[in-house]
N, CA, C and O atoms as CSV, one atom per row, in Angstrom:
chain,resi,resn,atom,element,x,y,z
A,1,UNK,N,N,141.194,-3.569,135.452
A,1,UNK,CA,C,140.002,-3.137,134.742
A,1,UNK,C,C,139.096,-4.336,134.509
A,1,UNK,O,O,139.386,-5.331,133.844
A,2,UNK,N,N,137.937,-4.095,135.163
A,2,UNK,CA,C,136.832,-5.114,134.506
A,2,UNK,C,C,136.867,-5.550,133.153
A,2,UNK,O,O,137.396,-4.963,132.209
A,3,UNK,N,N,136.224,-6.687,133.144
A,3,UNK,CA,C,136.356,-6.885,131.241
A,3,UNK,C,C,134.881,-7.854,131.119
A,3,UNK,O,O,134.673,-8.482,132.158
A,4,UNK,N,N,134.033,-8.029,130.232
A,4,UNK,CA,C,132.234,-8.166,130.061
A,4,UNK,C,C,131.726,-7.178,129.154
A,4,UNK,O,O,132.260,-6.431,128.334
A,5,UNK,N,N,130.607,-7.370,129.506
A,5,UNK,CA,C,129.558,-6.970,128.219
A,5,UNK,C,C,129.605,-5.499,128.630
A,5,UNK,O,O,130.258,-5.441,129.673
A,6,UNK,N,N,129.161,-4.198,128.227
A,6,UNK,CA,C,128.697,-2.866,129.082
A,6,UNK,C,C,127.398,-3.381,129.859
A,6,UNK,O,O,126.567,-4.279,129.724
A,7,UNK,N,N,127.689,-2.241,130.824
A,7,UNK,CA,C,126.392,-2.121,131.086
A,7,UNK,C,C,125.317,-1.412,130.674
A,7,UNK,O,O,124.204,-1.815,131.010
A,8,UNK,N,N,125.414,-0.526,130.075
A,8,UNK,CA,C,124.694,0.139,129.457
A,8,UNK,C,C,125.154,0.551,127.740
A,8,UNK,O,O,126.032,1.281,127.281
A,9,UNK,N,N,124.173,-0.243,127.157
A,9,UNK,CA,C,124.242,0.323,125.152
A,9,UNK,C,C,123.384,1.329,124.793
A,9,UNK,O,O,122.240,1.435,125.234
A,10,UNK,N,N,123.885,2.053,124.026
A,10,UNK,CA,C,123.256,3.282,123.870
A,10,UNK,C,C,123.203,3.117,122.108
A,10,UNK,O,O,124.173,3.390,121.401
A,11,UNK,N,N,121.931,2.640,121.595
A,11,UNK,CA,C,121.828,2.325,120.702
A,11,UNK,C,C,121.328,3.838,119.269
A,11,UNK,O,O,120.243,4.415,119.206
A,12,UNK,N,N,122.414,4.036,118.456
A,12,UNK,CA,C,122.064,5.280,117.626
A,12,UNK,C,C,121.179,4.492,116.106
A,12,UNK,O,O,121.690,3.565,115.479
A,13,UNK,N,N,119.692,5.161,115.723
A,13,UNK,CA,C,119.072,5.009,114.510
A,13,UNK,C,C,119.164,6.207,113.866
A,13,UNK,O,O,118.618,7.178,114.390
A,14,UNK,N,N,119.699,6.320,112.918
A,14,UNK,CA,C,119.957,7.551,112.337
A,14,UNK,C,C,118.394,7.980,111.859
A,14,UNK,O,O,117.648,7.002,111.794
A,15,UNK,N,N,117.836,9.133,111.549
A,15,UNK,CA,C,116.627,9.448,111.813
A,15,UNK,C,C,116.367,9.840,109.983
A,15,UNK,O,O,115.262,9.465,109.592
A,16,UNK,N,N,116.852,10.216,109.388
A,16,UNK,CA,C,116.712,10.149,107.470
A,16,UNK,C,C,116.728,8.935,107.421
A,16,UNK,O,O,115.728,8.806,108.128
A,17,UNK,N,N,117.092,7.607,107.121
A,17,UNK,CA,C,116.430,6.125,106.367
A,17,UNK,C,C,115.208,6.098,106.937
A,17,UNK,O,O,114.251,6.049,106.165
A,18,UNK,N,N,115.000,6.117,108.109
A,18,UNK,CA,C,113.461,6.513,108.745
A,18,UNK,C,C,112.944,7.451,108.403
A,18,UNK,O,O,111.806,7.040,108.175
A,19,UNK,N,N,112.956,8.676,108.146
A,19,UNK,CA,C,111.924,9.462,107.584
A,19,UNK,C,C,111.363,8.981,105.969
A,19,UNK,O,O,110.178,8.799,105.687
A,20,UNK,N,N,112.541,8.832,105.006
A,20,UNK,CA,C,112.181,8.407,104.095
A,20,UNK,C,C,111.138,7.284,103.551
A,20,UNK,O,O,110.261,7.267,102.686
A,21,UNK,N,N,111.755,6.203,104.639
A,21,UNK,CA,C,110.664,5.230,104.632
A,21,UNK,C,C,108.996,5.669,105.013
A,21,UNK,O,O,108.191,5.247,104.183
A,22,UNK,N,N,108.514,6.315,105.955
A,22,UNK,CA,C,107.548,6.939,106.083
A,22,UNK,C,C,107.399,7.796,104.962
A,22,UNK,O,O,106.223,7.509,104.743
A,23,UNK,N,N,107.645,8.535,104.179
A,23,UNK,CA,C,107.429,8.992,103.069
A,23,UNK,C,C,106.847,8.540,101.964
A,23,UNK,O,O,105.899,8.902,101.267
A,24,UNK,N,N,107.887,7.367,101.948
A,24,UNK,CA,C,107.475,6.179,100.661
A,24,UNK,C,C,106.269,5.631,101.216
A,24,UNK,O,O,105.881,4.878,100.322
A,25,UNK,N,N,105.545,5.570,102.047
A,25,UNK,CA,C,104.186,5.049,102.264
A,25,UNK,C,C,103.053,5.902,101.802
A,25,UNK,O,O,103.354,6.996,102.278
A,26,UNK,N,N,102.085,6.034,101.247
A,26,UNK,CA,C,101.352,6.696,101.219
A,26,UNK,C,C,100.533,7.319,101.977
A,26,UNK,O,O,100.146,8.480,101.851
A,27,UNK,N,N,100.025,5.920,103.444
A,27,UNK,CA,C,99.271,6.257,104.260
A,27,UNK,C,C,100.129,7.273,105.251
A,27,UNK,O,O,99.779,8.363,105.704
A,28,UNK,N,N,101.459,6.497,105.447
A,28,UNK,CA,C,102.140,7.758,106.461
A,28,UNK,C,C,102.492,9.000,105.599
A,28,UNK,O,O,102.993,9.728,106.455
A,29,UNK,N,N,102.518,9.372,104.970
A,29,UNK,CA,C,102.685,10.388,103.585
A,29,UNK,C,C,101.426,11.298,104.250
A,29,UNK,O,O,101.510,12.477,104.592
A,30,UNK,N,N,100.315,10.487,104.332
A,30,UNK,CA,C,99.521,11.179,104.263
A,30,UNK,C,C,99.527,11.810,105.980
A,30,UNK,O,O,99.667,13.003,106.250
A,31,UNK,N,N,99.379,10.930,106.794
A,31,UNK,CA,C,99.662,11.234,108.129
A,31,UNK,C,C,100.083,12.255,108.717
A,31,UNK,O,O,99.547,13.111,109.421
A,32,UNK,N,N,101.911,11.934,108.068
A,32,UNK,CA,C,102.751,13.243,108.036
A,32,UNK,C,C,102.762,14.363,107.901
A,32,UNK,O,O,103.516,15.078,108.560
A,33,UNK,N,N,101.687,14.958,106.754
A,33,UNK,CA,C,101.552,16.208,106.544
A,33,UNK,C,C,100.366,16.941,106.864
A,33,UNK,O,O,100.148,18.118,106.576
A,34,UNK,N,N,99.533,16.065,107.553
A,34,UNK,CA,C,98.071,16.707,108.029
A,34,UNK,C,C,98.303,17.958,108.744
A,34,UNK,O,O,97.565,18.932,108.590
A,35,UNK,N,N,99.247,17.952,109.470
A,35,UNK,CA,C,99.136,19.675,110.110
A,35,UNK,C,C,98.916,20.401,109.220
A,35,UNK,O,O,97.944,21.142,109.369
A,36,UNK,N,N,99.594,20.488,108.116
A,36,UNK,CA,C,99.270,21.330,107.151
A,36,UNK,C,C,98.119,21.360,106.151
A,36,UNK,O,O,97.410,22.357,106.018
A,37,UNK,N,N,97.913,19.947,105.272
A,37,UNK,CA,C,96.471,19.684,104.965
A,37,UNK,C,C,95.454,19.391,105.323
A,37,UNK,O,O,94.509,19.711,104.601
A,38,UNK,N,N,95.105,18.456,106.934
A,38,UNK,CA,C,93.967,18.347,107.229
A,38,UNK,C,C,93.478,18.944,108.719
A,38,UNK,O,O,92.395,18.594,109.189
A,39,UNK,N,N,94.177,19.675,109.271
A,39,UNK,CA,C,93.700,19.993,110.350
A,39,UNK,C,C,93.075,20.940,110.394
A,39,UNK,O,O,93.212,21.704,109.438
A,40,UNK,N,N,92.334,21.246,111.240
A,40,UNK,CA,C,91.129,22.465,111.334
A,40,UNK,C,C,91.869,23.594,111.905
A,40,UNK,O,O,92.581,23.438,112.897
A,41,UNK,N,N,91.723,24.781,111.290
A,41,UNK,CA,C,92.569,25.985,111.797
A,41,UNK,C,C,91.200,27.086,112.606
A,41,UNK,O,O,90.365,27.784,112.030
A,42,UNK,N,N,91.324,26.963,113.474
A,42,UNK,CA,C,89.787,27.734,114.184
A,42,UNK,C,C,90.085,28.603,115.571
A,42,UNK,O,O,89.252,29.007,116.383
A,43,UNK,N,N,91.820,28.800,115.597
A,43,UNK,CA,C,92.504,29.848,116.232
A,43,UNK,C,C,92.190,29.238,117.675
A,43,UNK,O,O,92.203,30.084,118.569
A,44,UNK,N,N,91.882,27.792,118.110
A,44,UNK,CA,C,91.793,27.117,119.236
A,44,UNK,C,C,92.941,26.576,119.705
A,44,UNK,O,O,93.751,26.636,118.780
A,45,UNK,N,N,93.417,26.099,120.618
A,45,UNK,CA,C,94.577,25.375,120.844
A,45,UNK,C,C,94.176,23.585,121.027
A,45,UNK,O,O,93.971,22.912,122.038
A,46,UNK,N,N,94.183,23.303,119.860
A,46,UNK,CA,C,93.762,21.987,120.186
A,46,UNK,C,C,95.138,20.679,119.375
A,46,UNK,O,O,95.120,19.457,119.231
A,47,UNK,N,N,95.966,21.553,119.094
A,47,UNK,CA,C,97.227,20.690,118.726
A,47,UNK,C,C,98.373,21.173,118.943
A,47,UNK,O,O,98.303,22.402,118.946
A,48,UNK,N,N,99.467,20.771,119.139
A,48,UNK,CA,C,100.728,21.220,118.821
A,48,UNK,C,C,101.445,21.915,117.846
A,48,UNK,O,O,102.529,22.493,117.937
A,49,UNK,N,N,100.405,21.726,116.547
A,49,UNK,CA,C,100.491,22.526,115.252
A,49,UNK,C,C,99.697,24.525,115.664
A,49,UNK,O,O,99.900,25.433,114.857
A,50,UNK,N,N,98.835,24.772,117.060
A,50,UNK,CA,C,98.467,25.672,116.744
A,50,UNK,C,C,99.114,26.374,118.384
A,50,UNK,O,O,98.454,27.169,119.053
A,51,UNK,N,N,100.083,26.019,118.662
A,51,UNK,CA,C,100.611,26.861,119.917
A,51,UNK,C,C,101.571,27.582,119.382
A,51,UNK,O,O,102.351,27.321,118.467
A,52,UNK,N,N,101.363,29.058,120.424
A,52,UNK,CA,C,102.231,30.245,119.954
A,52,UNK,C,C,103.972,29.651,119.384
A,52,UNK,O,O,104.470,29.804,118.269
A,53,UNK,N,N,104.527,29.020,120.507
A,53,UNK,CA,C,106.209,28.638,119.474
A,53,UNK,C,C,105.694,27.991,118.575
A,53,UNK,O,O,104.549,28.028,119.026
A,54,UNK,N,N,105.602,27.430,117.675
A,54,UNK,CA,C,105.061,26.795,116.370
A,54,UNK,C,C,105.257,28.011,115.475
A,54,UNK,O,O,106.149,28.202,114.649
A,55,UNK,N,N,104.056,28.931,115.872
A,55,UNK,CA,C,103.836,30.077,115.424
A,55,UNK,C,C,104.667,31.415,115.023
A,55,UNK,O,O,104.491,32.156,114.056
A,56,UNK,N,N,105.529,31.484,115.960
A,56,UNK,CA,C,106.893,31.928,115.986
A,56,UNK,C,C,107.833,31.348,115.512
A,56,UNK,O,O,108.364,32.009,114.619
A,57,UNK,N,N,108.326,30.328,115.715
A,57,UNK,CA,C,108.993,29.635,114.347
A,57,UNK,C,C,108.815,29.795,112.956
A,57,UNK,O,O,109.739,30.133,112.216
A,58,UNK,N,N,107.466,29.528,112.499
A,58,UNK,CA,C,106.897,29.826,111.154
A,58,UNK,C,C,107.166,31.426,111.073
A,58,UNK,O,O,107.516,31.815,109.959
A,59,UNK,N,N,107.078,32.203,111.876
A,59,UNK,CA,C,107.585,33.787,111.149
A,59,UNK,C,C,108.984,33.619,110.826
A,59,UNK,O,O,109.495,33.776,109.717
A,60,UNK,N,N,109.584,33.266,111.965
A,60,UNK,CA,C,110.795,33.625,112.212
A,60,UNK,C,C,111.757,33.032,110.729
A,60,UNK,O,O,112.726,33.607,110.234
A,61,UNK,N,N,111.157,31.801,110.291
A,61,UNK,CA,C,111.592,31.101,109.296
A,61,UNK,C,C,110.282,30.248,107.928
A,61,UNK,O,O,109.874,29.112,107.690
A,62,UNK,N,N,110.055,31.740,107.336
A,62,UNK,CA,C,108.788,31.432,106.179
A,62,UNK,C,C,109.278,30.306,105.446
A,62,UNK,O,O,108.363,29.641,104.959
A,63,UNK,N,N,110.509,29.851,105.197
A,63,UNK,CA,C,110.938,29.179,103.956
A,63,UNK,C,C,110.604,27.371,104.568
A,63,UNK,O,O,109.966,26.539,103.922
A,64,UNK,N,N,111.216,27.150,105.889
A,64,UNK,CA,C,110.740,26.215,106.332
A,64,UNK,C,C,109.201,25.808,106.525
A,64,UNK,O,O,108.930,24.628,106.302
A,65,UNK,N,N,108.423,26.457,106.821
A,65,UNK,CA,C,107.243,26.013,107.426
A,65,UNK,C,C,106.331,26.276,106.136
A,65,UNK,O,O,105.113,26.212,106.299
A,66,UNK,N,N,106.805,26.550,104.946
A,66,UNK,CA,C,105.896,26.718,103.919
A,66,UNK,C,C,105.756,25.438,103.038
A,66,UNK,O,O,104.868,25.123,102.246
A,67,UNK,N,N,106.913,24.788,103.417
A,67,UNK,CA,C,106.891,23.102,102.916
A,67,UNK,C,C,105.958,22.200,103.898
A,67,UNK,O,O,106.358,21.920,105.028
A,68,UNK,N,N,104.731,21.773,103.429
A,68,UNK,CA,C,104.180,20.813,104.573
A,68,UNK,C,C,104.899,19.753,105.031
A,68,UNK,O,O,104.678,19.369,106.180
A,69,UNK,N,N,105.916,19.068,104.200
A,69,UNK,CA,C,106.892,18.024,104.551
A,69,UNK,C,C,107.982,18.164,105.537
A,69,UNK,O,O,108.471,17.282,106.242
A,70,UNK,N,N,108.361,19.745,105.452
A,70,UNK,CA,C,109.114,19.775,106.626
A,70,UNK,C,C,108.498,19.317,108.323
A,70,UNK,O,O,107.430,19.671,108.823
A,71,UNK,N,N,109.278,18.675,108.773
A,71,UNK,CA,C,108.442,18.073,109.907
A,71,UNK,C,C,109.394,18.809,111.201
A,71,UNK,O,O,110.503,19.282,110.950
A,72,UNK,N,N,108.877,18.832,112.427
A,72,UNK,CA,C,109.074,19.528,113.417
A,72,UNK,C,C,109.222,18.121,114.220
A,72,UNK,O,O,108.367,17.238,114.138
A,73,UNK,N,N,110.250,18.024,114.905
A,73,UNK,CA,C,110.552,17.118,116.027
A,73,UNK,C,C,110.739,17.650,117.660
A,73,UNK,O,O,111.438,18.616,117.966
A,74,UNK,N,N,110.209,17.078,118.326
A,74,UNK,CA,C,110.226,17.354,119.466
A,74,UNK,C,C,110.435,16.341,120.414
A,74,UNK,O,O,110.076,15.225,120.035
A,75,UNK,N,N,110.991,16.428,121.719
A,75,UNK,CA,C,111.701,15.924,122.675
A,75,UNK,C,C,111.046,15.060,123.469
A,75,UNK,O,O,109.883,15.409,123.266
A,76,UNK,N,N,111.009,14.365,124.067
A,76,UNK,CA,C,109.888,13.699,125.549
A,76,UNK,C,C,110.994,12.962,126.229
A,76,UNK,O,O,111.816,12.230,125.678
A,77,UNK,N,N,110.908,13.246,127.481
A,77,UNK,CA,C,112.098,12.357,128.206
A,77,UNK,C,C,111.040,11.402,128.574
A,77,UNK,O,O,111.578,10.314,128.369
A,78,UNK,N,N,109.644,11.140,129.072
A,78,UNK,CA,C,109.111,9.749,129.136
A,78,UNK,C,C,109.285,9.750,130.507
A,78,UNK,O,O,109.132,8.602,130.923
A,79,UNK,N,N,109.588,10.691,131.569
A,79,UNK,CA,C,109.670,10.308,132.844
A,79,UNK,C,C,111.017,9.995,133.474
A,79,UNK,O,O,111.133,9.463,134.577
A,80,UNK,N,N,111.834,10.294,132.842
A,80,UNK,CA,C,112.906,10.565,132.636
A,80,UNK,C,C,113.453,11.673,133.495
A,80,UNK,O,O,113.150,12.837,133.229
A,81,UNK,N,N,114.358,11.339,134.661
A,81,UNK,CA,C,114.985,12.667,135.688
A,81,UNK,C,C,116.131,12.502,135.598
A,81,UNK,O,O,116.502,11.497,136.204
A,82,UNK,N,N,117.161,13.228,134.932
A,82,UNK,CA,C,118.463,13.179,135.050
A,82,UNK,C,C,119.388,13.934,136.171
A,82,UNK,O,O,120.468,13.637,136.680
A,83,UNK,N,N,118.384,15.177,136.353
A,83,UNK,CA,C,119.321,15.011,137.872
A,83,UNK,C,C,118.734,15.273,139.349
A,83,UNK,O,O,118.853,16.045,140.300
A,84,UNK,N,N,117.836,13.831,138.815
A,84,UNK,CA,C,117.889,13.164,140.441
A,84,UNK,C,C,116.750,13.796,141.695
A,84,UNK,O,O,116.408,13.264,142.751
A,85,UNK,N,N,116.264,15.402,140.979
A,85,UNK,CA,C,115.473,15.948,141.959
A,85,UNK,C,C,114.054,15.318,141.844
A,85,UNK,O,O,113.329,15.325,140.849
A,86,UNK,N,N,113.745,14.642,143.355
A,86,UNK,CA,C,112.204,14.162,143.526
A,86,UNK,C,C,111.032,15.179,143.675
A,86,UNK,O,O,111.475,16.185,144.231
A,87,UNK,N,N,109.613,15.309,143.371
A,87,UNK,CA,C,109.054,16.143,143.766
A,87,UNK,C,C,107.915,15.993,144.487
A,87,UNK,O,O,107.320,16.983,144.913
């Protein structure tokens, strides 16, 4: 068996000490919750806050989406192909 460094680290940040900290800021405080307080609602699709799943979520679950603090996370692989198909 080989023996060295890995080759690959797969580094975990747990994602609550980070939210909190953004919280405790005011400016990101404020940031954070604009979907809900400052964005313009004008039945356009001009954010991620106004596409149909969003929308469906919020029925599906009133108790969540009635807190502006609850925050919605979403995915991006960044270009990212895991299996391998070119196009």
């Amino acid at each position: 068996m080989k023996k060295g460094p890995p080759a690959k680290v797969l580094w975990y940040l747990p994602i609550m000490p980070r939210l909190r900290r953004y919280f405790a800021n005011v400016k990101d405080a404020k940031k954070l919750t604009w979907q809900a307080n400052g964005r313009i609602c004008d039945e356009l699709l001009q954010h991620a806050a106004d596409s149909p799943q969003r929308k469906k979520i919020d029925c599906l679950y009133p108790e969540f989406g009635s807190d502006p603090r609850n925050l919605r996370r979403g995915l991006a692989t960044g270009g990212m192909n895991p299996y391998g198909n070119y196009l």
